[in-house]
C-alpha positions as CSV (number, residue, x, y, z in Angstrom):
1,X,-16.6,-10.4,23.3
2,X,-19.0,-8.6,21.0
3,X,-19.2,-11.2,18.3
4,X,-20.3,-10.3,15.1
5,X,-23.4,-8.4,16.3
6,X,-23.9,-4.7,16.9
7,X,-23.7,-3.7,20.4
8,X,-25.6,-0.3,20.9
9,X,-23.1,2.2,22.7
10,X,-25.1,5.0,24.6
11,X,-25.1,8.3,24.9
12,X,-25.4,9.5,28.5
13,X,-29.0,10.4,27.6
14,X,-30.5,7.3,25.2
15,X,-32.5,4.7,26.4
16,X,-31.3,1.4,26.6
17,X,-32.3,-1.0,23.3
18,X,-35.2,-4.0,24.0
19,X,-33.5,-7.0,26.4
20,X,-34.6,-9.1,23.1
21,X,-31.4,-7.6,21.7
22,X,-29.0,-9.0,24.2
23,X,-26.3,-11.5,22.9
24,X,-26.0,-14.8,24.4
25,X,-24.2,-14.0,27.1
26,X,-26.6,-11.3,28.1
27,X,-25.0,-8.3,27.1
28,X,-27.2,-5.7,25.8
29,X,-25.4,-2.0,25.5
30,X,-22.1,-0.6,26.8
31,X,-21.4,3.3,28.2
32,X,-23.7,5.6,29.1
33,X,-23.6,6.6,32.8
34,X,-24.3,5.4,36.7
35,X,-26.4,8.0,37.2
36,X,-29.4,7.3,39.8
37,X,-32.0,7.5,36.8
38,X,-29.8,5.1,34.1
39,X,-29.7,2.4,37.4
40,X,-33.5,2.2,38.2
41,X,-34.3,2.7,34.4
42,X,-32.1,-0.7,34.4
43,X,-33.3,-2.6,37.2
44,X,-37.2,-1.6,36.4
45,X,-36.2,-2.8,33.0
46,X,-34.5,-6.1,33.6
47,X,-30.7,-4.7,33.7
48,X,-27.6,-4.5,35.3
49,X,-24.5,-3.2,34.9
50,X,-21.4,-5.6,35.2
51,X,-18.4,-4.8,33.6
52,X,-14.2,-4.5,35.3
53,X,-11.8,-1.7,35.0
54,X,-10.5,-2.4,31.3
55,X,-13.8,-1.9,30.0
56,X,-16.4,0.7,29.6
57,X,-19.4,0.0,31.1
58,X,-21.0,-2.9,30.2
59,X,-25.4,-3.7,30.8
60,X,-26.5,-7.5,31.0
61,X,-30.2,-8.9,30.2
62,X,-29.7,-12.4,30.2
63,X,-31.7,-14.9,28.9
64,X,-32.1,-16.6,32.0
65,X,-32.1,-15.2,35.6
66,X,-31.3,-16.6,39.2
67,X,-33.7,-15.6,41.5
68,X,-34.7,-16.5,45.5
69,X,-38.1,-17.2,46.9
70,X,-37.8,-15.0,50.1
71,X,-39.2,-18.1,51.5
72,X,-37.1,-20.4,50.2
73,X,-33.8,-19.7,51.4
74,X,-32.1,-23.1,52.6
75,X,-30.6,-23.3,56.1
76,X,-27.4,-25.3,56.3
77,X,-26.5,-27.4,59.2
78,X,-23.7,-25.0,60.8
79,X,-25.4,-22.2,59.7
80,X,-28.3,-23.2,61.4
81,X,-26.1,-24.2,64.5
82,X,-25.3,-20.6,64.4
83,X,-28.4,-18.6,64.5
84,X,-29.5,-21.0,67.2
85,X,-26.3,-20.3,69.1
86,X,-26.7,-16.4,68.6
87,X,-23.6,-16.2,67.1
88,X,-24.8,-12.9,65.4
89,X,-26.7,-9.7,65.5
90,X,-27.5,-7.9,62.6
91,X,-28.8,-4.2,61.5
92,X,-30.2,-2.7,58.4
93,X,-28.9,0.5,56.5
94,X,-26.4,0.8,59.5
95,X,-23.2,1.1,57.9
96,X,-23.5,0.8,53.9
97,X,-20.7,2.5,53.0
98,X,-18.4,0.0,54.7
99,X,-20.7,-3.2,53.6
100,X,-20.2,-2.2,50.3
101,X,-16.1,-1.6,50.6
102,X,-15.8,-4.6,52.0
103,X,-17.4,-6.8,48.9
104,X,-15.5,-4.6,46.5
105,X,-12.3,-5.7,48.5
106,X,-13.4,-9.6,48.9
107,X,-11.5,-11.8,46.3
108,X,-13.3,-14.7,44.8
109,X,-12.6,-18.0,42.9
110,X,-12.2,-17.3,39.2
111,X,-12.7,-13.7,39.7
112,X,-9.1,-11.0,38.6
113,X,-10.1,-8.1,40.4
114,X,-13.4,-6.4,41.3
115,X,-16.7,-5.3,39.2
116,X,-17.5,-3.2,42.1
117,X,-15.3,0.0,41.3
118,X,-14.7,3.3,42.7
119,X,-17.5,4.7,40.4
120,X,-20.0,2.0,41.2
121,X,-19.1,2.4,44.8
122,X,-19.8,6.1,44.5
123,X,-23.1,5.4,42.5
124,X,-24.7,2.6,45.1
125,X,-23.9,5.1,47.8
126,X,-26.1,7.8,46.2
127,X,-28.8,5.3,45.6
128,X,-28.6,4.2,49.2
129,X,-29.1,8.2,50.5
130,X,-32.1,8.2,48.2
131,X,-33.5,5.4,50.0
132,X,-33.1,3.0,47.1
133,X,-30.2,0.9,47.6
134,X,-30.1,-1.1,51.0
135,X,-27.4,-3.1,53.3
136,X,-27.9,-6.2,56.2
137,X,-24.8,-6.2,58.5
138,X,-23.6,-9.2,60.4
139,X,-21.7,-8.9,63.7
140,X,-19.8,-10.8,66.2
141,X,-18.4,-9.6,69.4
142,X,-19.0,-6.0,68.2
143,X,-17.1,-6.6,64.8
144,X,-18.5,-6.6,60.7
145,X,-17.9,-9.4,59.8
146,X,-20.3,-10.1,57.0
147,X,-23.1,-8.0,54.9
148,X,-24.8,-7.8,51.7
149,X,-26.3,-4.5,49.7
150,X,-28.6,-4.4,47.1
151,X,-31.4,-2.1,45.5
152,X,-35.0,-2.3,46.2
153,X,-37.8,-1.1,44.0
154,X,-41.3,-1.9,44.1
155,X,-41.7,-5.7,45.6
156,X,-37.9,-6.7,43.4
157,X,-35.0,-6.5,45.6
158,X,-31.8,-6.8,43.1
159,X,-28.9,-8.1,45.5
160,X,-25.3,-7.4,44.0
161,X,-22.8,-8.5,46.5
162,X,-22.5,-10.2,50.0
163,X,-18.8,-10.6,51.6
164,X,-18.2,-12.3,54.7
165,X,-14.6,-12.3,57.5
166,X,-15.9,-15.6,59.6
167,X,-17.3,-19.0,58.3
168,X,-21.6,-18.8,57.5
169,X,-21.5,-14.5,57.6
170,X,-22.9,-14.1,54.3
171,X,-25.2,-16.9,54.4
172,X,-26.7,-15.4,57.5
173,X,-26.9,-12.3,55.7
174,X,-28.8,-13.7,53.1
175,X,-31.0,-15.6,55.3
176,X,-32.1,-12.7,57.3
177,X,-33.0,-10.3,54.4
178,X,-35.2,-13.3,53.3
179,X,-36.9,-13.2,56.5
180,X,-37.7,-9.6,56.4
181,X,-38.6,-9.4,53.0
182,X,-41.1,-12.0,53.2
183,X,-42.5,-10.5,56.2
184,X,-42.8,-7.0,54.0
185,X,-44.5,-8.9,51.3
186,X,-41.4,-9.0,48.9
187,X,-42.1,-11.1,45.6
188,X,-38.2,-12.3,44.8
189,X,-34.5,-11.5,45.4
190,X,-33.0,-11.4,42.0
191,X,-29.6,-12.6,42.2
192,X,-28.6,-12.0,38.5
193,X,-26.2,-14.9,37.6
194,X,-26.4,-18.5,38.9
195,X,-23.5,-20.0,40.7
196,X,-23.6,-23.7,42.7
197,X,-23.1,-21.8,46.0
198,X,-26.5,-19.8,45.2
199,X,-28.4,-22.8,44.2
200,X,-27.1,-24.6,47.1
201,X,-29.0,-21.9,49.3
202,X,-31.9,-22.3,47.4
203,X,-31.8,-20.1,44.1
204,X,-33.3,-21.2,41.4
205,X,-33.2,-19.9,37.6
206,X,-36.2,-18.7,35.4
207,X,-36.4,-17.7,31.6
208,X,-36.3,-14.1,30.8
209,X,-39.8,-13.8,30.0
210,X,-41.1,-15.1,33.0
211,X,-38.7,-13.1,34.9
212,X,-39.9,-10.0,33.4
213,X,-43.5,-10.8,34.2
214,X,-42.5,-11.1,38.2
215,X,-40.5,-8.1,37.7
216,X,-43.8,-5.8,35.9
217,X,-46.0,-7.6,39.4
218,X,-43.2,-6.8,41.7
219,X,-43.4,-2.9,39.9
220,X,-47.0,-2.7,40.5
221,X,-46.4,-2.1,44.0
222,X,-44.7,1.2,46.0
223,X,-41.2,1.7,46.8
224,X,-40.4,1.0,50.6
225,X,-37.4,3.3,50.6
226,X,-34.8,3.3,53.4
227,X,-33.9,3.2,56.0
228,X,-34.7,0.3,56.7
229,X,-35.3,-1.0,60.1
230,X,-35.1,-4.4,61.6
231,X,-38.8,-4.8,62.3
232,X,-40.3,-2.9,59.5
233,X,-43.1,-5.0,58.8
234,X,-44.1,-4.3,62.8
């Protein structure tokens, strides 16, 4: 996994080594700590933490990086038929806690397990009573039945998982965080590693060094931190 190259191990206090570092996979430095400062020193710095429960904890920079327009989300057909249809409602920062249960609990093609641990669940829930880490919740007929949670700093929001019980939950997740963030002037939803399902919905990839140039703009700008509402731009 670590190839012949040195992979920097850190102390709970040392700063993480440049992204130019990172193998080819993306991994740049293993341990250290969760702790709210080590996560926004990651996200501000082009991080993230991805790792499983037989490892210790693992930080990616990769050399390329899936991002959404907020304005370029693609609307499928049924999806489409859906939010015409009103077939859901949806709040913001209502109920993170589950939202983020429920993607550690989701099982996925190709995927043994969960990244999205007891410790990381602990560690997103502090970040989300600082007002830095964010949900979108999807119901029908008074039920959760889909949701995403990310982080939000600056104009970045760094989305990390999205889970969905009925057909099109997630998507309309996704779609309605797109909204609002383009109404609040968001630059990009970084959405770490491409898949087909997120390029199907209108991701696209960019080179780390352009990414890191949106990400210094997106910086530039204040934090809106939570709660969020539904019509925050209003």
């Amino acid at each position: 996994m670590f190839s012949n190259k040195r992979i920097v191990y850190l102390k709970d206090d040392e700063a993480f080594p440049p992204v130019t570092e990172s193998l080819g996979d993306g991994l740049l430095a293993a341990g250290g700590d969760l702790s709210e400062n080590r996560l926004l020193t990651a996200y501000r710095s082009g991080i993230f933490p991805w790792y499983d429960e037989y490892s210790p904890i693992l930080w990616y920079s990769p050399l390329h990086r899936c991002i959404f327009r907020p304005d370029g989300f693609i609307v499928s057909h049924s999806l489409r038929q859906k939010l015409n249809n009103q077939a859901f409602t949806f709040t913001m920062d209502q109920n993170f806690a589950e939202v983020i249960t429920a993607c550690a609990c989701t099982r996925r093609k190709q995927e043994n397990g969960t990244w999205i641990l007891p410790e990381m669940i602990y560690a997103y829930n502090q970040l989300h009573k600082t007002g830095y880490a964010h949900s979108v919740e999807v119901w029908q007929k008074g039920n959760l039945v889909g949701g995403l949670y990310g982080v939000s700093l600056g104009k970045a929001f760094f989305g990390e998982s999205m889970f969905h019980t009925v057909s099109d939950a997630s998507k309309a997740a996704l779609h309605y965080l797109c909204n609002w963030l383009f109404k609040n002037d968001f630059h990009f939803i970084d959405a770490q590693m491409e898949t087909n399902h997120l390029v199907s919905l209108g991701a696209f990839t960019v080179k780390r060094s352009i990414y890191l140039k949106m990400l210094s703009d997106a910086m530039e700008h204040s934090t809106l931190r939570g709660p969020w509402k539904n019509n925050q731009s209003q």
